[in-house]
C-alpha positions in Angstrom: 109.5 95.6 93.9 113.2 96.0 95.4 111.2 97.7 98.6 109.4 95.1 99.1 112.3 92.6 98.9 114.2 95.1 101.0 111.5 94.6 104.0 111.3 90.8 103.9 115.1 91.1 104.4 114.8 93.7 107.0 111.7 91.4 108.6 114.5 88.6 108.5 117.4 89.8 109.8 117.3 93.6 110.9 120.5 95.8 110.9 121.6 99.3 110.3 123.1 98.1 107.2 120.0 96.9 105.2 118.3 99.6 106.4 120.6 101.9 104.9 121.3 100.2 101.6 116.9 100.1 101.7 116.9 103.9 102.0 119.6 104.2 99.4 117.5 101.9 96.8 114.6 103.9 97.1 115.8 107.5 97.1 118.4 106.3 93.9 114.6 104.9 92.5 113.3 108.6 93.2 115.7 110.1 91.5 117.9 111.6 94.2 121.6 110.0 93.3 
């Protein structure tokens, strides 16, 4: 659900920095800290 919100915001307004904290949210919801 949070990926999804992660893209609209990247569709938005794209930068290095959401990308980033996207990645981050999905490999912390993976499992890898």
């Amino acid at each position: 659900m949070s990926i999804v919100l992660s893209t609209r915001v990247q569709r938005i307004r794209p930068s290095p920095t959401v990308t980033m904290t996207a990645l981050a949210t999905e490999l912390v919801q993976q499992g890898k800290d």
